[in-house]
C-alpha atoms as an extended CHARMM CRD file, in Angstrom:
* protein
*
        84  EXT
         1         1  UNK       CA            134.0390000000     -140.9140000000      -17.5580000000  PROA      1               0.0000000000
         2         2  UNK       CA            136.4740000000     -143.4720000000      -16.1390000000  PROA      2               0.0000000000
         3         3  UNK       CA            134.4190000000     -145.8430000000      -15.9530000000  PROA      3               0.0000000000
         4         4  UNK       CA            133.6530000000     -145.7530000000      -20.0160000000  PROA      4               0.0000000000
         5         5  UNK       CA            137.2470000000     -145.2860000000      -20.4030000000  PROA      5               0.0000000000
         6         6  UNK       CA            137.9570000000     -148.3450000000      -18.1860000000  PROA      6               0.0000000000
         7         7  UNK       CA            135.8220000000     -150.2650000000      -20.0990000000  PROA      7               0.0000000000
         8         8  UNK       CA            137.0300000000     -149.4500000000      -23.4670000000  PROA      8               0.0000000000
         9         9  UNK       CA            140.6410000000     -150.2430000000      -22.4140000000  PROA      9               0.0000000000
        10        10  UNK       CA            139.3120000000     -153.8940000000      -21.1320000000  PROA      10              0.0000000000
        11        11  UNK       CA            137.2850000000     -154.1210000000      -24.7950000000  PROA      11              0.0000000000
        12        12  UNK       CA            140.9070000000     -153.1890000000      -26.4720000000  PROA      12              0.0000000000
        13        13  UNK       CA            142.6520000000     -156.2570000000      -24.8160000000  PROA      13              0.0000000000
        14        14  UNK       CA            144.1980000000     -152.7990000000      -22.9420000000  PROA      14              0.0000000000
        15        15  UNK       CA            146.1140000000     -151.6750000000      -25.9130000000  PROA      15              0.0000000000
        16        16  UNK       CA            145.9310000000     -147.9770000000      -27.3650000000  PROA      16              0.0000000000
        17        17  UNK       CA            142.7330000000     -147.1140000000      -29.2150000000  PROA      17              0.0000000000
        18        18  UNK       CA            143.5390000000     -145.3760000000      -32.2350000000  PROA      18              0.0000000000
        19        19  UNK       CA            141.6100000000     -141.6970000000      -32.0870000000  PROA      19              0.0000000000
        20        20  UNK       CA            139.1440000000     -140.7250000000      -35.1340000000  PROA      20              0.0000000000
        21        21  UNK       CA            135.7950000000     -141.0540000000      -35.2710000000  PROA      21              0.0000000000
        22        22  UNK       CA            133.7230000000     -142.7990000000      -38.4060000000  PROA      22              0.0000000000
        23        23  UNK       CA            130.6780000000     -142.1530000000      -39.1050000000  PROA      23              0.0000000000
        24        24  UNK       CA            128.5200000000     -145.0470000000      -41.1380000000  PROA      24              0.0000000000
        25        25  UNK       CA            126.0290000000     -144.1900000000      -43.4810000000  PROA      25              0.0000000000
        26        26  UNK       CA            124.2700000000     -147.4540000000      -44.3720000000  PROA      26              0.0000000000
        27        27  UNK       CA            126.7480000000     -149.7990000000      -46.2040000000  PROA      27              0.0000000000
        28        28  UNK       CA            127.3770000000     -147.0880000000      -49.2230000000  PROA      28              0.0000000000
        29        29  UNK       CA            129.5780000000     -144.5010000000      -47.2740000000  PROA      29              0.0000000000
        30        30  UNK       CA            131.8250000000     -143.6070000000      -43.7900000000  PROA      30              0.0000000000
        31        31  UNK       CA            132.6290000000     -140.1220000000      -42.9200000000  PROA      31              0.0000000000
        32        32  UNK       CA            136.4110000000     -140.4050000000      -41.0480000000  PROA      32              0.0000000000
        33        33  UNK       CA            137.5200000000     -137.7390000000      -38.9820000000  PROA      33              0.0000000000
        34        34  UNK       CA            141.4930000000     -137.0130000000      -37.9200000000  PROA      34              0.0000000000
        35        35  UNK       CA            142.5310000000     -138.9330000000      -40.5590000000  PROA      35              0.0000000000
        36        36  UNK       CA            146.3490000000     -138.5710000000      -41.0430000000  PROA      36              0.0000000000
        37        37  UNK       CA            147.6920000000     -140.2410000000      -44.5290000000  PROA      37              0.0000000000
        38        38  UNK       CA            146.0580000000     -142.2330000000      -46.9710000000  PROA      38              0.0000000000
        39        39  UNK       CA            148.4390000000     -145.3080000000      -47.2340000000  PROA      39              0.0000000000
        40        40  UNK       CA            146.8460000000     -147.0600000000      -50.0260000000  PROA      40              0.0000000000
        41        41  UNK       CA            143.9710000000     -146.9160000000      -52.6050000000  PROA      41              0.0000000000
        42        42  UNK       CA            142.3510000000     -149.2010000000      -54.5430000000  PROA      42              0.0000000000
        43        43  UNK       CA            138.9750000000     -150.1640000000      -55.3580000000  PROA      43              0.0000000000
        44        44  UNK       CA            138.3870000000     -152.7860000000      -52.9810000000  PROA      44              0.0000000000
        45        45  UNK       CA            140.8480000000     -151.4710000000      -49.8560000000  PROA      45              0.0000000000
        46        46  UNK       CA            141.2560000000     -147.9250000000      -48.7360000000  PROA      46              0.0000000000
        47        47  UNK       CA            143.7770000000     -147.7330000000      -45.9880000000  PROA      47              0.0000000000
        48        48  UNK       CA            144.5580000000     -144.6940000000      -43.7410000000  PROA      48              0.0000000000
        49        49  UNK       CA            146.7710000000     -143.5410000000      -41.5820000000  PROA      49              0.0000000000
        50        50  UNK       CA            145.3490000000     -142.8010000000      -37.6490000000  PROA      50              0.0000000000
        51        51  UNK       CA            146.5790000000     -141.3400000000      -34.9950000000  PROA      51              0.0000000000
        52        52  UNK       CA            148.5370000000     -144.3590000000      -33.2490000000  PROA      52              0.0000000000
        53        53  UNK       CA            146.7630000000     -147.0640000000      -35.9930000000  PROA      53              0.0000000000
        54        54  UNK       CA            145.9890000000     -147.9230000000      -39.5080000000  PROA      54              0.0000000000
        55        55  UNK       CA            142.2150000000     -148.0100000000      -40.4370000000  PROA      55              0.0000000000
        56        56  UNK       CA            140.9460000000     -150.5750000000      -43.4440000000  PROA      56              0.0000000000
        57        57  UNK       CA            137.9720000000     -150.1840000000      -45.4480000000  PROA      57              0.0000000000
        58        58  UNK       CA            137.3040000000     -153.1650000000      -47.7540000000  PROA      58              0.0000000000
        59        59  UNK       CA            134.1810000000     -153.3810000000      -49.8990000000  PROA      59              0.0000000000
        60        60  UNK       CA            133.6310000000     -152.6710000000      -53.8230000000  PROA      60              0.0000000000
        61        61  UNK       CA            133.7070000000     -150.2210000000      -56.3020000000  PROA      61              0.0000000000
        62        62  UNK       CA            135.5620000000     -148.0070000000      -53.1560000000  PROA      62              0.0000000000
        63        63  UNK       CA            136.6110000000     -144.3250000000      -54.0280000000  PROA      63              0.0000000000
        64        64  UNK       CA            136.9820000000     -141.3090000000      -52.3630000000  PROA      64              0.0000000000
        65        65  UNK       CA            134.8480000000     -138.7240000000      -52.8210000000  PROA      65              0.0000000000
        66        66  UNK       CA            136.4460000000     -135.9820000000      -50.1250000000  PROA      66              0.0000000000
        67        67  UNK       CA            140.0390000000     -135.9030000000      -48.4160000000  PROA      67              0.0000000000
        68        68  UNK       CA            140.3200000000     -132.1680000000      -47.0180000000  PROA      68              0.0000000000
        69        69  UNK       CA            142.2970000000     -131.3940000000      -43.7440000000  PROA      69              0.0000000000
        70        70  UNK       CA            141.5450000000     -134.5880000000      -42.0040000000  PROA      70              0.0000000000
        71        71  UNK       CA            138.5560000000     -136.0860000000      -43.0170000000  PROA      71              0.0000000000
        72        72  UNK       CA            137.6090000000     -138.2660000000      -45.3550000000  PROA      72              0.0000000000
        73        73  UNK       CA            134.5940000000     -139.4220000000      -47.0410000000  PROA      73              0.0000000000
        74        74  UNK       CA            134.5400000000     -142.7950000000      -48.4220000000  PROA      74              0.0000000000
        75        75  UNK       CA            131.4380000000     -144.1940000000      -50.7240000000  PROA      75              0.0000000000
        76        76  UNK       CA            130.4900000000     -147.2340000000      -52.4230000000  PROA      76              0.0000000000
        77        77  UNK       CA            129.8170000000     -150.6980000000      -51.1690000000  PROA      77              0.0000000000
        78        78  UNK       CA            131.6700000000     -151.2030000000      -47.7750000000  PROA      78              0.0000000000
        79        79  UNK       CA            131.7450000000     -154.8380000000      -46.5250000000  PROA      79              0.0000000000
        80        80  UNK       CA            134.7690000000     -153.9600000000      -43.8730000000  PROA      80              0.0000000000
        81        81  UNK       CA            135.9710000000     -152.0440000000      -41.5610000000  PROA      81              0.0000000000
        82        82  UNK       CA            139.2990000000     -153.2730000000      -39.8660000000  PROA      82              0.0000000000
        83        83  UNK       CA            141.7070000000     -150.7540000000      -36.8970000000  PROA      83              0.0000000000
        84        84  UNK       CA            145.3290000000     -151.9950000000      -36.5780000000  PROA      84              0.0000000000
Protein backbone atom coordinates (compact mmCIF):
# COMPACT_ATOMS: atom_id res chain seq x y z
CA UNK A 1 0.00 0.00 0.00
CA UNK A 2 2.85 2.52 0.11
CA UNK A 3 3.96 1.92 -2.76
CA UNK A 4 0.38 2.93 -4.57
CA UNK A 5 0.30 5.70 -2.21
CA UNK A 6 3.85 6.77 -3.21
CA UNK A 7 2.94 6.75 -6.54
CA UNK A 8 -0.16 8.71 -6.40
CA UNK A 9 1.63 11.48 -4.43
CA UNK A 10 4.42 11.60 -7.42
CA UNK A 11 1.17 11.60 -10.07
CA UNK A 12 -0.24 14.71 -7.80
CA UNK A 13 2.99 16.82 -8.39
CA UNK A 14 2.98 15.68 -4.32
CA UNK A 15 0.15 17.89 -3.39
CA UNK A 16 -3.02 16.63 -1.34
CA UNK A 17 -5.46 14.47 -3.28
CA UNK A 18 -8.80 15.54 -2.59
CA UNK A 19 -10.84 12.26 -1.05
CA UNK A 20 -14.25 11.12 -2.89
CA UNK A 21 -14.65 8.69 -5.18
CA UNK A 22 -16.67 9.14 -8.77
CA UNK A 23 -18.00 6.73 -10.38
CA UNK A 24 -18.51 7.19 -14.47
CA UNK A 25 -21.27 5.79 -16.16
CA UNK A 26 -20.56 6.27 -19.87
CA UNK A 27 -20.56 10.06 -20.71
CA UNK A 28 -24.43 10.54 -19.42
CA UNK A 29 -23.83 10.28 -15.56
CA UNK A 30 -21.05 10.22 -12.36
CA UNK A 31 -22.01 8.89 -9.07
CA UNK A 32 -19.78 11.23 -6.35
CA UNK A 33 -19.27 10.03 -3.05
CA UNK A 34 -18.21 12.39 0.23
CA UNK A 35 -19.31 15.17 -1.44
CA UNK A 36 -19.39 18.21 0.95
CA UNK A 37 -21.29 21.46 -0.66
CA UNK A 38 -22.54 22.09 -3.92
CA UNK A 39 -20.84 25.49 -4.79
CA UNK A 40 -22.51 26.19 -7.98
CA UNK A 41 -25.14 24.91 -10.50
CA UNK A 42 -25.81 25.48 -13.79
CA UNK A 43 -26.46 23.60 -16.79
CA UNK A 44 -23.17 23.37 -18.21
CA UNK A 45 -20.88 23.43 -14.70
CA UNK A 46 -21.72 21.66 -11.52
CA UNK A 47 -19.16 22.43 -8.91
CA UNK A 48 -18.73 20.73 -5.47
CA UNK A 49 -17.21 21.06 -2.56
CA UNK A 50 -14.46 17.99 -1.52
CA UNK A 51 -12.82 17.20 1.19
CA UNK A 52 -9.51 19.42 0.80
CA UNK A 53 -10.67 20.39 -3.17
CA UNK A 54 -13.29 21.61 -5.47
CA UNK A 55 -14.54 19.06 -8.12
CA UNK A 56 -15.92 20.47 -11.78
CA UNK A 57 -18.21 18.77 -13.98
CA UNK A 58 -18.70 20.56 -17.32
CA UNK A 59 -20.82 19.07 -20.10
CA UNK A 60 -24.58 19.92 -21.28
CA UNK A 61 -27.93 19.86 -20.33
CA UNK A 62 -26.17 19.01 -16.53
CA UNK A 63 -28.68 18.50 -13.55
CA UNK A 64 -28.79 16.72 -10.58
CA UNK A 65 -30.80 14.04 -10.16
CA UNK A 66 -29.73 12.93 -6.29
CA UNK A 67 -27.85 15.02 -3.48
CA UNK A 68 -28.57 12.95 -0.14
CA UNK A 69 -25.94 12.82 2.74
CA UNK A 70 -22.91 12.98 0.60
CA UNK A 71 -23.39 11.73 -2.63
CA UNK A 72 -24.36 12.95 -5.58
CA UNK A 73 -25.59 11.80 -8.81
CA UNK A 74 -25.02 13.87 -11.75
CA UNK A 75 -26.65 13.01 -15.42
CA UNK A 76 -26.64 14.36 -18.77
CA UNK A 77 -23.87 14.92 -21.23
CA UNK A 78 -20.50 15.22 -19.31
CA UNK A 79 -17.55 16.45 -21.44
CA UNK A 80 -15.36 17.34 -18.08
CA UNK A 81 -14.24 16.46 -15.17
CA UNK A 82 -11.72 18.96 -13.47
CA UNK A 83 -10.19 18.48 -9.18
CA UNK A 84 -8.80 21.77 -7.78
Amino acid sequence: MAFLDSEIKNLSGGGIIPKFRAIFMGDSSVYIESVLNIKSYSEKEIVLGVKKGVLSVSGEDLFIKKYCAGDVLICGKISGFLIK
